[in-house]
N, C-alpha and C positions, 0 to 999 in steps of 0.2 A: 125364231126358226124352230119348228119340231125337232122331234129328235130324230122320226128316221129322215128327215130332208138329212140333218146335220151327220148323219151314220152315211148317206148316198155321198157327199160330199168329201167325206175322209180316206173311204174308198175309193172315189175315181181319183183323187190325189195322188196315194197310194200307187195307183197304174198308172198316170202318168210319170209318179216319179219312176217305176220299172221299166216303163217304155223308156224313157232318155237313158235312164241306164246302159237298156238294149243298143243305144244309138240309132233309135227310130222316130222316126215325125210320126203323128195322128195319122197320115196319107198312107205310111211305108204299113204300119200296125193294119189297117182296116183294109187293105190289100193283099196283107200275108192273112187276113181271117176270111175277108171275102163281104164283109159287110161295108157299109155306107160309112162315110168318113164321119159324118152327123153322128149317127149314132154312138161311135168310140166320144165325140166331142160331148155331148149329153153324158156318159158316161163319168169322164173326167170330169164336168163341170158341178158333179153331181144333180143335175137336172133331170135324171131320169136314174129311177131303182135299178141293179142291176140283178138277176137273178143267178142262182151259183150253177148254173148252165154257163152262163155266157160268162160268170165269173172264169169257170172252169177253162174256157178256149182262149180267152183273154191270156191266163195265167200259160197253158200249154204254149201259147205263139211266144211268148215272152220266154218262154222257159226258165219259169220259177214256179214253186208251189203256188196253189191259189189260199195256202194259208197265210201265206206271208203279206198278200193282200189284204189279209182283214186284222192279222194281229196288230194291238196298241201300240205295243212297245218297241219299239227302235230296236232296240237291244236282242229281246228277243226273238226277234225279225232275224235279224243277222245272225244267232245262232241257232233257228232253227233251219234258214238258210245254210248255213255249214256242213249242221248235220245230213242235210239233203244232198249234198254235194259228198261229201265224202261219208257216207256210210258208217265208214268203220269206225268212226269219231262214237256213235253213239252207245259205243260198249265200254269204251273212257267216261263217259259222261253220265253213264248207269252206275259205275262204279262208285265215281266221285257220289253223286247223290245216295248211293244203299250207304258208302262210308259216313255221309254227315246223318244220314239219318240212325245208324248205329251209334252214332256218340251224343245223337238230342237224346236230352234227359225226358223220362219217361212221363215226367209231372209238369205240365204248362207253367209252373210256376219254380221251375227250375228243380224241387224239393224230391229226391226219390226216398 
């Protein structure tokens, strides 16, 4: 399997698992966007590229960022989801990161 077949396929995952999320069927999705139920199913099945146009409306119907659709990471997914959600999280989370990076030692090898 190439690699962008295998990249189209992680991301229509990706949206279907948001869509259930949403508590929406393929029907309910491609009717709140206006397009063919085919094409959301191409989408998810990764059978077809999707462009970050249609990423982008996918993402807005679902209401979640359309970054969260392409990130790897689980993990990170759900905290940049949070931070999307509640904003004001992200000046806690500034802090913490300026605070650990004031205490990394200046030398990659630990040595200042």
């Amino acid at each position: 399997m190439s690699g962008l077949h295998e990249q189209s396929r992680v991301v229509g995952k990706r949206i279907a698992v948001a869509r259930q999320r949403a508590g929406l069927s393929i029907g309910d999705l491609a009717t709140r966007i206006g397009w063919p139920r085919d094409t959301l199913v191409n989408y998810e099945l990764g059978r077809r590229a999707i462009t970050i146009e249609r990423l982008h409306v996918i993402a807005e119907a679902l209401q979640v960022s359309p970054a969260i659709l392409l990130l790897d990471d689980n993990r990170l997914s759900e905290v940049v989801g949070s931070l999307i959600a509640k904003p004001a999280l992200l000046s806690h989370v500034q802090f913490f990161l300026d605070t650990l990076q004031d205490d990394a030692p200046s030398d990659p090898m630990g040595m200042r």
